[in-house]
N, C-alpha and C positions, 0 to 999 in steps of 0.2 A: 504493500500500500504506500500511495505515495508520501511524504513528509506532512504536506499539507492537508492530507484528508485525518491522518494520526490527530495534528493539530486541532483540526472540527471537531471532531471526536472527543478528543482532551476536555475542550471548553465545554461542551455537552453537557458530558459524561461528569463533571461538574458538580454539576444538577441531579447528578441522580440518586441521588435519594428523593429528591422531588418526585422526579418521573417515573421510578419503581413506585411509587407508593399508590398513583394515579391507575398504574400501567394493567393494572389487575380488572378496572371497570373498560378500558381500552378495547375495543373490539379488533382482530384480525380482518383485514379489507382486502377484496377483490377488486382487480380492475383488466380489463382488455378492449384491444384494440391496435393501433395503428403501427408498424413493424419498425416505423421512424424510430420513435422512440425509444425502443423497447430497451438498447444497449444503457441510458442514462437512466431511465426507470427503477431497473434491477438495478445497478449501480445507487441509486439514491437508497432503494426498498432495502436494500444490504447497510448500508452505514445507519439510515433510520432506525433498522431492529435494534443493530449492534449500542447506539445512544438512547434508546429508548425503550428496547424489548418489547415494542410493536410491530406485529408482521403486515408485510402490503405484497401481496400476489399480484403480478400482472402477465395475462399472455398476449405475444404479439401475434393476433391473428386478422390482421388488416382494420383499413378504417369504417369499410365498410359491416364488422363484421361488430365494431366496438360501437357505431351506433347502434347497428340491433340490438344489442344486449343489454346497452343500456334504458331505452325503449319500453324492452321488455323486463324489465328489473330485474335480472338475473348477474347481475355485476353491482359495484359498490360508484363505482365512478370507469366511464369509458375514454379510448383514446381516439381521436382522430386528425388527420391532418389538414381535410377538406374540412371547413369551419361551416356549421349550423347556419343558417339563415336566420334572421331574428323572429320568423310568423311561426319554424320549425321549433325552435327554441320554448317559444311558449305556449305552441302547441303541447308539446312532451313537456313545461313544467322543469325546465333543464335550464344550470348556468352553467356557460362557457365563457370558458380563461387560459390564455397564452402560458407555457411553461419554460419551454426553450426556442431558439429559433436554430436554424439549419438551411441547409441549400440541398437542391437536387442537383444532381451534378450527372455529364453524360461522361460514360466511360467505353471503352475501348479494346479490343482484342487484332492489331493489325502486325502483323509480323514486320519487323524494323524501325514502327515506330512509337518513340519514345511517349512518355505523358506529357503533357503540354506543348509536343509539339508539331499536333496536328490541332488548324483553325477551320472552325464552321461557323457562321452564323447562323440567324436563327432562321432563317427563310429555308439556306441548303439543308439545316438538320432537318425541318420539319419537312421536306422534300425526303430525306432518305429514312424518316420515320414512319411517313406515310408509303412508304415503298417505290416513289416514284425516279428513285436513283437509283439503281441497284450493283453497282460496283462501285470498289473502291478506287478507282483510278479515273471515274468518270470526270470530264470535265468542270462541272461546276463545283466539284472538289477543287480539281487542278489548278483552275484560277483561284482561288483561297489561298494556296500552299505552294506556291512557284520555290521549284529547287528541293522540295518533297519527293523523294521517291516514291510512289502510291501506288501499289501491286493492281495487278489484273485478278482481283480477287472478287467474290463475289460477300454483299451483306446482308448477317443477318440480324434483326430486328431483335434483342431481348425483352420480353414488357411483363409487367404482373399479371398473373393469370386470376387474382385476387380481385375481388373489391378494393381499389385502394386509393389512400390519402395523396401518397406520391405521385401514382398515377394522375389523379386530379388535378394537382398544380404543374406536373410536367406537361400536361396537355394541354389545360390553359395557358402557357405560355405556348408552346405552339401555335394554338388556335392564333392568340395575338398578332405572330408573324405570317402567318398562312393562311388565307380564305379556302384552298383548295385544303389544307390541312383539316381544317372545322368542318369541311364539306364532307372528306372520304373518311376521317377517324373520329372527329368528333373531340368532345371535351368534357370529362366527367372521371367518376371513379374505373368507371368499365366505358371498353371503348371499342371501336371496330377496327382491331389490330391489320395491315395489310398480311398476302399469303406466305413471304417472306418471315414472319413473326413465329417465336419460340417462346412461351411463358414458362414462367417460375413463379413460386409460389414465398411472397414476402421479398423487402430487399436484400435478405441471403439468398434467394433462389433465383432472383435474376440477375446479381455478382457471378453466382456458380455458372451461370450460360454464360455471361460473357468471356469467364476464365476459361471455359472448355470450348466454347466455339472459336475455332480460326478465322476471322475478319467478321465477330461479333460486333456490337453496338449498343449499349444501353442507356439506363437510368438508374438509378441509386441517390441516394444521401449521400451529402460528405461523409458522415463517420463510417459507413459501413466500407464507402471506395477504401478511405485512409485506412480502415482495420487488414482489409484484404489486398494493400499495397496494388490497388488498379491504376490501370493509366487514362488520363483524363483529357477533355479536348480543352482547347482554350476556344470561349466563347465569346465571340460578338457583344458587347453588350451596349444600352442605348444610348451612349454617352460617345461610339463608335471605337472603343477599347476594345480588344481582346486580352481575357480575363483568364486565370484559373482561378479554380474554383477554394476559396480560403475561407477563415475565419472572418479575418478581416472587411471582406469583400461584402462577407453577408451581412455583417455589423454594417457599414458603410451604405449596403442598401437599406436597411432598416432604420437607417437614424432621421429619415425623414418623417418618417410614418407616423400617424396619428391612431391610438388604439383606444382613445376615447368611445369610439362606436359600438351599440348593443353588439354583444358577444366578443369584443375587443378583436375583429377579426381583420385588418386593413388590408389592403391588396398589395402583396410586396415584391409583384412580380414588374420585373424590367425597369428598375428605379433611376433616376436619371444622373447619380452621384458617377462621377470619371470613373472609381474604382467598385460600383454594384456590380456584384453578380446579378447578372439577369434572374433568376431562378430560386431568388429565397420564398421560406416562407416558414412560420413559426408553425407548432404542435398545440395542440389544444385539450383541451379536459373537461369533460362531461358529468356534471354532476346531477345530484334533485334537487329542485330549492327546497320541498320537502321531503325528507327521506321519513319511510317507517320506523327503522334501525335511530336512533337521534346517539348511540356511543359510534354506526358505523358515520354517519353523517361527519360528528365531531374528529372523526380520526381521518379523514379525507383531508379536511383542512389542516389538522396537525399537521400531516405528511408533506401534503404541496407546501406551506408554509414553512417548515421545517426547511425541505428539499430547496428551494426557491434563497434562501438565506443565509444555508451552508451548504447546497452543492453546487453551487455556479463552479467552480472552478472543477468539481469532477464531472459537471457536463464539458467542460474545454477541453479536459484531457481525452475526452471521448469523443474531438470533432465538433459540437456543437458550438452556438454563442450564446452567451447567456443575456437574459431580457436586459435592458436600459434599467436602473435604478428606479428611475419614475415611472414604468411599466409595474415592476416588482409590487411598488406601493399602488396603483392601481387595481393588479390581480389580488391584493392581500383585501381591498376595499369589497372587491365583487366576492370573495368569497366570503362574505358576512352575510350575500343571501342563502349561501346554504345552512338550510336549519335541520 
């Protein structure tokens, strides 16, 4: 573990005789959903117990799958990355709050070339996403990459075969740049993949096609690329930069953003900062604003609250960025409707 999480822990751990003493009315909470997350989740859910001797389960089994179930009350709090609409919200009785942010990032399986330095923008991606480029050496690559070697190979398409959160904002930025992209695939959690297209199941399962496919193509999250050392494209972004895909880059598009908005969800795609990633977008957290349970209710808040305070720095180590300080105090504000 690293110096700094021991530290968290330390100061915690502090407290505990406070927190043992409580920890016993405490309930164990379930949560799932969105696959983004899943690695800083556990990571938080792990230090949380260990400071508190509260447990929080989450499985990542897409975002489409973390709304159902929270929906259908069969979970304590859901995750997802495609963010509620506010009429959906108060339909189902549900508040939604930002916890990390993150980028999607497209990655790579090309034989000699390296990460970052192969350029697409978004127009040629969503052309070879929607299957209408289908080799690697085709021209409207070529002009991008002059002095690029770029094999005679053929591409293949990796996407989630899931309901998924990723999906959703990978697409919507697509659509953005593409008319004929929104036309033939569309934009949503699930989408009309071209016949070129291999799904996987979560963003481990469409890393694993792009590592075993030879002149693969995908999508992923930064942390999952970073965990499985993948190679990345450098993208276009609206400022007319080509970008890899960073930390920084995601902070830098996000710092415009107003998350003032019912469900604190603002659109972070294609931000016009010189150094945006075109492609961020924050994770989100689905609670009740009345639960049945009121120790499981109470322990939701604990956790995010907790996690949000003292894991920002173990969501970095795992690739994410952590929210703006005056988001933080935001999302601590909105979770006072859950009761």
């Amino acid at each position: 573990m690293h110096t700094f999480n021991k530290m968290v822990l330390g100061t915690v751990a502090t407290a505990a005789g406070l927190v043992f003493s409580v920890s016993a009315l405490a309930a164990d909470i379930t949560g799932a959903g969105a696959t983004f997350p899943y690695a800083v989740y556990t990571k938080w859910a792990e230090a949380y117990q260990a400071a508190t001797g509260n447990k929080v389960n989450y499985q990542g089994i897409g975002s489409s799958g973390g709304i159902k179930q929270i929906k259908a009350k069969t979970v304590d709090f859901g995750g997802t990355d495609a963010p509620l609409e506010e009429a959906e919200l108060d339909a189902g009785n549900l508040v939604q709050v930002p916890t990390v942010m993150g980028g999607v990032t497209i990655v790579i399986n090309v034989p000699g070339i390296d990460s970052g330095k192969l350029k697409l923008d978004g127009n040629t991606a969503a052309n070879i996403f929607r299957g209408a480029i289908a080799k690697w050496n085709d021209p409207a690559i070529a002009r991008l990459n002059p002095g690029v070697a770029l094999p005679d190979l053929a591409i293949t398409v990796a996407n989630r075969s899931d309901g998924s959160g990723t999906t959703h904002v990978f697409t919507h930025y697509l659509a953005k740049q593409s008319m004929a992209f929104q036309r033939d695939v569309g934009a949503g959690k699930t989408v009309n993949w071209p016949s070129n297209a291999v799904g996987g199941k979560g963003n481990p399962g469409v890393a694993a096609n792009v590592q075993k496919i030879k002149g693969a193509i995908g999508y992923v999250d930064i942390a999952d690329a970073m965990k499985n050392n993948m190679n990345f494209v450098a993208l276009k972004n609206r400022a007319g930069n080509y970008i890899v895909p960073n930390q920084d880059a995601v902070a830098d598009a996000a710092a415009g953003a107003n998350f003032k908005v019912k469900g604190m969800a603002p659109d972070l795609l294609d931000q016009a900062h010189k150094n945006a990633w075109p492609i961020t977008s924050a994770t989100y957290v689905l609670a009740y604003e009345k639960g049945a349970d009121a120790a499981k209710q109470r322990d939701v808040v604990n956790f995010f609250t907790w996690s949000l305070n003292n894991g920002q720095k173990m969501a970095e180590e795992l690739g994410f960025v952590a929210l703006p300080a005056n988001v933080v105090k935001m999302v601590e504000a909105e979770m006072k409707n859950i009761k």
